[in-house]
Backbone as JSON Lines, residues from 0, in Angstrom:
{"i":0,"aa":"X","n":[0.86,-1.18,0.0],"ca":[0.0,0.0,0.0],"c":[0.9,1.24,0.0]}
{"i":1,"aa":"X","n":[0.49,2.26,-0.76],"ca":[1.21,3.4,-0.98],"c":[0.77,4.58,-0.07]}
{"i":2,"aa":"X","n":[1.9,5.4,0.42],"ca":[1.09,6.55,0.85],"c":[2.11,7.75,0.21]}
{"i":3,"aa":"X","n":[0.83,8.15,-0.13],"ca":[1.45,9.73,-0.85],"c":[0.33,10.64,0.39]}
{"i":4,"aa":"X","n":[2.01,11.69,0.57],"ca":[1.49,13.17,1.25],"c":[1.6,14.28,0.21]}
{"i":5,"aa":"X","n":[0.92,15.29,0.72],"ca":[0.94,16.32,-0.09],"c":[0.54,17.52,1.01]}
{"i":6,"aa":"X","n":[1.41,18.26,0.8],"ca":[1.94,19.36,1.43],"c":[1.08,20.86,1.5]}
{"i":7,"aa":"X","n":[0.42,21.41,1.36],"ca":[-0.07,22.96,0.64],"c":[0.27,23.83,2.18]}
{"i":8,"aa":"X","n":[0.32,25.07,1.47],"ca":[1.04,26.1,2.21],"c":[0.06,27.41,1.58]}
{"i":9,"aa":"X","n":[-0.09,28.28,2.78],"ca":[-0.76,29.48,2.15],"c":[0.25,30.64,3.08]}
{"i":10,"aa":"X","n":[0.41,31.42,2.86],"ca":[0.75,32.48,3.14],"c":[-0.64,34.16,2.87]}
{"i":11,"aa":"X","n":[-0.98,34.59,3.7],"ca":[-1.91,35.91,3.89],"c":[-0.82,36.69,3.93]}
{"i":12,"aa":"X","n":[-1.08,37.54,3.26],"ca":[0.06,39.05,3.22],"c":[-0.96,40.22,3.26]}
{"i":13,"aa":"X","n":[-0.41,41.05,4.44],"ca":[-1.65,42.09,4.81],"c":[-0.41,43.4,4.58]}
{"i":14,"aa":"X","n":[-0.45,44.11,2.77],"ca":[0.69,44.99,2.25],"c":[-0.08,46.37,2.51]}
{"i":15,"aa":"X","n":[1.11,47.54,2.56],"ca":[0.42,48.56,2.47],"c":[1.45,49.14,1.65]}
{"i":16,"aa":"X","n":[0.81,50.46,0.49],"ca":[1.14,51.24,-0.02],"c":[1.28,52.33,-0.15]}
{"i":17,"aa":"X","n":[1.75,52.92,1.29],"ca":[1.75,54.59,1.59],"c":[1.37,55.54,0.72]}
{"i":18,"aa":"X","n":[2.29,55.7,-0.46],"ca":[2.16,56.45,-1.41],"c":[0.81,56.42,-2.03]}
{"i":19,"aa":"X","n":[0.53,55.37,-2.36],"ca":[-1.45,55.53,-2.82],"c":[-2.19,56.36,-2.61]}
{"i":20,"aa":"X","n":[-2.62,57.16,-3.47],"ca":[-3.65,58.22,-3.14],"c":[-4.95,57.59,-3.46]}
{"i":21,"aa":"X","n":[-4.86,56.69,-4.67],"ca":[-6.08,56.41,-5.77],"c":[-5.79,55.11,-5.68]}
{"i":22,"aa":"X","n":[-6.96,54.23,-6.31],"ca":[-6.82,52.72,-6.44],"c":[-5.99,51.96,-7.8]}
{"i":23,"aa":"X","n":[-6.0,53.44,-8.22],"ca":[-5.17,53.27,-9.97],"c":[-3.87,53.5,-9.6]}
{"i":24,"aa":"X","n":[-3.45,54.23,-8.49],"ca":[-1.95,54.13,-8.45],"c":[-1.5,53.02,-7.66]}
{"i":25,"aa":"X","n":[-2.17,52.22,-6.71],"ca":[-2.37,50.87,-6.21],"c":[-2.21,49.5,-7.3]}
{"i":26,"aa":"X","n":[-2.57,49.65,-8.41],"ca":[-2.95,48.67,-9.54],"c":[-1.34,48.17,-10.16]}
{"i":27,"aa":"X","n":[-0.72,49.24,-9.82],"ca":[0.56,48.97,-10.94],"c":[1.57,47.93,-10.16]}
{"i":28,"aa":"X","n":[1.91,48.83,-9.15],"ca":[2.57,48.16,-8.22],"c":[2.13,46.56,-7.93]}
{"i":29,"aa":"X","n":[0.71,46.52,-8.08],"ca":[0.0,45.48,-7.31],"c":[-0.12,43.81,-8.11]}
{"i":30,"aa":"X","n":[0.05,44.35,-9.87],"ca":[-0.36,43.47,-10.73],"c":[0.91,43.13,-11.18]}
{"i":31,"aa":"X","n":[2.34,44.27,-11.05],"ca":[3.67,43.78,-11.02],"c":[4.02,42.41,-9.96]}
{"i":32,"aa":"X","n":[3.75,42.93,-8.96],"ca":[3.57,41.64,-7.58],"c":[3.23,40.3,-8.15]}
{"i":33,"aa":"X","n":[1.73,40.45,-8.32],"ca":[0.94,39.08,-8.65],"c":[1.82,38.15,-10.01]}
{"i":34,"aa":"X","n":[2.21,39.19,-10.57],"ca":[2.91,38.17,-12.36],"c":[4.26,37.51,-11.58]}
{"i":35,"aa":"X","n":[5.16,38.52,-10.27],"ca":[6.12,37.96,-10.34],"c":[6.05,36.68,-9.94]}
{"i":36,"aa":"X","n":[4.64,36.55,-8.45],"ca":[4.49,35.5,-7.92],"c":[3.92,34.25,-8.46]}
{"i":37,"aa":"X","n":[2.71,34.5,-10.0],"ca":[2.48,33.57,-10.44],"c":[3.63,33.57,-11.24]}
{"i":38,"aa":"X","n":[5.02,33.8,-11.56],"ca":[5.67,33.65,-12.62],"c":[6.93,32.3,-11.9]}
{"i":39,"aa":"X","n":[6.34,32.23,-10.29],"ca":[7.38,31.27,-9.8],"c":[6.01,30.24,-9.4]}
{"i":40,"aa":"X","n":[5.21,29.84,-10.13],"ca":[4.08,29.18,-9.76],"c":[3.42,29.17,-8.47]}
{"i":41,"aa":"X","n":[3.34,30.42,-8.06],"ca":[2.2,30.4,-7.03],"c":[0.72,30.51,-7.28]}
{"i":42,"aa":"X","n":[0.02,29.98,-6.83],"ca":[-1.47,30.51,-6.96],"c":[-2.05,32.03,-5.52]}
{"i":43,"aa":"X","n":[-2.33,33.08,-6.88],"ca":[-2.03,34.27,-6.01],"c":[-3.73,35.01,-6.05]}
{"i":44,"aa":"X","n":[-4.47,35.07,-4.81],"ca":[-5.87,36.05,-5.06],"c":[-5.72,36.68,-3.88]}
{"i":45,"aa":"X","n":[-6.27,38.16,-4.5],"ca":[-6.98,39.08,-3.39],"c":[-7.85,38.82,-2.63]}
{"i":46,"aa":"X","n":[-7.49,38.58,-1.35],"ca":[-8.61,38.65,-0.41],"c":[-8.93,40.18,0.61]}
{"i":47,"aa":"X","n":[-9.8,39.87,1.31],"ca":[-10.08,41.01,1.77],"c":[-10.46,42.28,0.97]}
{"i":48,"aa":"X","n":[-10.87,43.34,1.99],"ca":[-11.52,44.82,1.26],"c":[-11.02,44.97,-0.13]}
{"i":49,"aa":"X","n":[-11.29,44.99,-1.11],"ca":[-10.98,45.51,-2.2],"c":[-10.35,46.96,-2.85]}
{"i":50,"aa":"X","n":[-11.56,47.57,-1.36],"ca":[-11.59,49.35,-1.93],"c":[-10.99,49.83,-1.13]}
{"i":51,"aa":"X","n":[-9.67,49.37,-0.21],"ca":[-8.76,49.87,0.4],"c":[-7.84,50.39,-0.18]}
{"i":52,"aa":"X","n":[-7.41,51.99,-0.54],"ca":[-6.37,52.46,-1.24],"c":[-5.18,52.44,-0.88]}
{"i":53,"aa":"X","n":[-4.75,51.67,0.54],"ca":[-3.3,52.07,0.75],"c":[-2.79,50.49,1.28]}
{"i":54,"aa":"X","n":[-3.95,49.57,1.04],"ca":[-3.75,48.17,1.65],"c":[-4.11,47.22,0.9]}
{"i":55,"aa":"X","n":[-3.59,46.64,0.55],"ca":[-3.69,44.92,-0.2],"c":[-3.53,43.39,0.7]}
{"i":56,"aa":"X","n":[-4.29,42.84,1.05],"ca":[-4.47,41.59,1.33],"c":[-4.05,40.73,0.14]}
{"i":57,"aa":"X","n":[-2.58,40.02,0.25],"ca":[-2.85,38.75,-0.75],"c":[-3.01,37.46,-0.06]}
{"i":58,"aa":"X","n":[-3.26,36.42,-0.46],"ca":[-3.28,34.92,-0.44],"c":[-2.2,34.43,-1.23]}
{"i":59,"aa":"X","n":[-1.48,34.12,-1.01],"ca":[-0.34,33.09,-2.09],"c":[-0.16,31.63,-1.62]}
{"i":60,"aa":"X","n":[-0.14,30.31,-2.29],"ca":[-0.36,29.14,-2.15],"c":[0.27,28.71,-3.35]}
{"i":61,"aa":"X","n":[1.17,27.19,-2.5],"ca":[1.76,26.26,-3.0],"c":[1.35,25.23,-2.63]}
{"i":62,"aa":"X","n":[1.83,24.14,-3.49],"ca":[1.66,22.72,-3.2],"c":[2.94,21.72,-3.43]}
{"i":63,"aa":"X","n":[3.47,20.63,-2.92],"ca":[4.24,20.12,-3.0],"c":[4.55,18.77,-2.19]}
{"i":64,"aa":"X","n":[5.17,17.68,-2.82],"ca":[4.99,16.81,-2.26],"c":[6.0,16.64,-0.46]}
{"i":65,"aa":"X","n":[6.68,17.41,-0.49],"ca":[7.73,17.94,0.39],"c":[7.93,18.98,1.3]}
{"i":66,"aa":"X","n":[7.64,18.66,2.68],"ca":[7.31,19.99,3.55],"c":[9.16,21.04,3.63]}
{"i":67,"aa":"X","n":[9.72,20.34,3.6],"ca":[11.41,20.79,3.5],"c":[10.85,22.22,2.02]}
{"i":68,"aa":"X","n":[10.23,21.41,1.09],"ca":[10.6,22.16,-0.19],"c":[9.55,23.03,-0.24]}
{"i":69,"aa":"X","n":[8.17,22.78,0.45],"ca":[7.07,23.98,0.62],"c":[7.78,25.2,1.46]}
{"i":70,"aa":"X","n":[8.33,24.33,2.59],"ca":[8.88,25.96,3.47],"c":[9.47,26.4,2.5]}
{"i":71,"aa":"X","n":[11.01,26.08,1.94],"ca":[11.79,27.03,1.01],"c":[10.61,27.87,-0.39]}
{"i":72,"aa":"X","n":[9.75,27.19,-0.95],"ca":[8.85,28.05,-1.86],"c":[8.07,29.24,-1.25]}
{"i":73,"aa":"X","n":[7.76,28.97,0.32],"ca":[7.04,30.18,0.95],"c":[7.92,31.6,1.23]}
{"i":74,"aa":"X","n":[9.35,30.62,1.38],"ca":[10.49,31.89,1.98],"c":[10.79,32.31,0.54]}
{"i":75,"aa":"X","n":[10.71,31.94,-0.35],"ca":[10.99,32.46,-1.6],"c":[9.71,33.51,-2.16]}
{"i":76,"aa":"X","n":[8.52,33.3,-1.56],"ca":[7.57,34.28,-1.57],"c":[7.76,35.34,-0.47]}
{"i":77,"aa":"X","n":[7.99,35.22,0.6],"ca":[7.93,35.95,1.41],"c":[8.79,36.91,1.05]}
{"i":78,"aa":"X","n":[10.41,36.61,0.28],"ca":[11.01,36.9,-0.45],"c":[11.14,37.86,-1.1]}
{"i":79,"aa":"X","n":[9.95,37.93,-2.23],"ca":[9.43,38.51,-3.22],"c":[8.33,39.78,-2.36]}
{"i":80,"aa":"X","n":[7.59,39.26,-1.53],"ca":[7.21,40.44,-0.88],"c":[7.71,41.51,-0.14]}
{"i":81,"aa":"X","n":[8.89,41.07,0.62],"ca":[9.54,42.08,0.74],"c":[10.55,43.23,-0.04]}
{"i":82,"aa":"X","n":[10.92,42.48,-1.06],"ca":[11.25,43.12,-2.32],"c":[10.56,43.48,-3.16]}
{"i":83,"aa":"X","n":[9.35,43.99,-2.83],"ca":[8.07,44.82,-3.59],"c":[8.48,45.95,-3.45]}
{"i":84,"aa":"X","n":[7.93,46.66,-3.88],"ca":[7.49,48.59,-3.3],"c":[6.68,48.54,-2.13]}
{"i":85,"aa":"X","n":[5.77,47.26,-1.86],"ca":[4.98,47.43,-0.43],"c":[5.62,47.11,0.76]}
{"i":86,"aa":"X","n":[4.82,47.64,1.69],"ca":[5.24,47.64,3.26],"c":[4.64,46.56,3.6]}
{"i":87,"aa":"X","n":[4.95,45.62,4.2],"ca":[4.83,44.35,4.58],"c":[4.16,44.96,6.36]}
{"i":88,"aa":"X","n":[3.27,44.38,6.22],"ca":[2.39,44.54,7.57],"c":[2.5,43.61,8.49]}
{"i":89,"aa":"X","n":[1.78,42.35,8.12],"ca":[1.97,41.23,8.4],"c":[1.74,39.77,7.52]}
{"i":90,"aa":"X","n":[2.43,38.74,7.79],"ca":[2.46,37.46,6.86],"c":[1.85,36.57,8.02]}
{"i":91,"aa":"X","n":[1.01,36.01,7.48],"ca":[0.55,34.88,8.36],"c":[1.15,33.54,7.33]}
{"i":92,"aa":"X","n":[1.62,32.27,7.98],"ca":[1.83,30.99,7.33],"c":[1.06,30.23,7.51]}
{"i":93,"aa":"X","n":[-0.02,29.45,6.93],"ca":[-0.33,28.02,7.56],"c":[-0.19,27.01,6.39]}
{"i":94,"aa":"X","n":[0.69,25.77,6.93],"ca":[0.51,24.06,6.44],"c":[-0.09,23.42,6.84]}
{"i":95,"aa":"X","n":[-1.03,22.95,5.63],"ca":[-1.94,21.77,5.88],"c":[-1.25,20.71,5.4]}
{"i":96,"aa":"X","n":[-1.41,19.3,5.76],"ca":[-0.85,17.99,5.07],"c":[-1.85,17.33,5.36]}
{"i":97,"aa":"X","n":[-1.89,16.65,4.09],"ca":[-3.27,15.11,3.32],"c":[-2.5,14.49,3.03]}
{"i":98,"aa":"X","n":[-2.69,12.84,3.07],"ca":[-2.53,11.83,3.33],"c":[-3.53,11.04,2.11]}
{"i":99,"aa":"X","n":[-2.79,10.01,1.01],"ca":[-3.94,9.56,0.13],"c":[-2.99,7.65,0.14]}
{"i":100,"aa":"X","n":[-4.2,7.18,0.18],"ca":[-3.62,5.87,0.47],"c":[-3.99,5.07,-0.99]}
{"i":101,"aa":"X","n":[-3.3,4.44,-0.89],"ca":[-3.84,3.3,-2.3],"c":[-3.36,2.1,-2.34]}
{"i":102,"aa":"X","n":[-4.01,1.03,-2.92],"ca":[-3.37,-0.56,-2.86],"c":[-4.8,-0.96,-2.84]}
């Protein structure tokens, strides 16, 4: 009987963008972010208020068969967020692990 785990990881990023006056000067900065993070395969959505002009809530999530190699993909996001133009507020982490059996 086989057991495969599988790993997923989310990271909440609660960013702010001082400079923002408008939600259009929020957009640039914001959609630069999202390409870099889906460009290292994360799955990346806005959560939270939308119509906050100086704050962005993201969600970023991985999956992997390897909790060693999920942490390093999260620190490699976390990474990337701090090397934004945004102010990093706070990062929340949570890992879930599933378990799939077969035979």
């Amino acid at each position: 009987m086989d057991d495969v785990r599988t790993f997923s990881g989310t990271l909440i990023a609660d960013l702010v963008l001082p400079h923002a006056r408008t939600l259009k000067e929020r957009r640039a900065p914001q959609r630069a972010l999202v390409q870099k993070l889906k460009n290292h395969d994360f799955a990346v959505a806005q959560v939270g208020p939308p119509d906050l002009v100086q704050r962005l809530f993201l969600a970023i999530t991985a999956v992997s068969g390897s909790e060693s190699l999920l942490e390093e993909l999260l620190d490699g996001a976390e990474r990337l967020l701090f090397a934004s133009g945004f102010e990093v507020g706070e990062i929340r982490r949570m890992i879930d692990v599933d378990s799939f059996y077969s035979g």
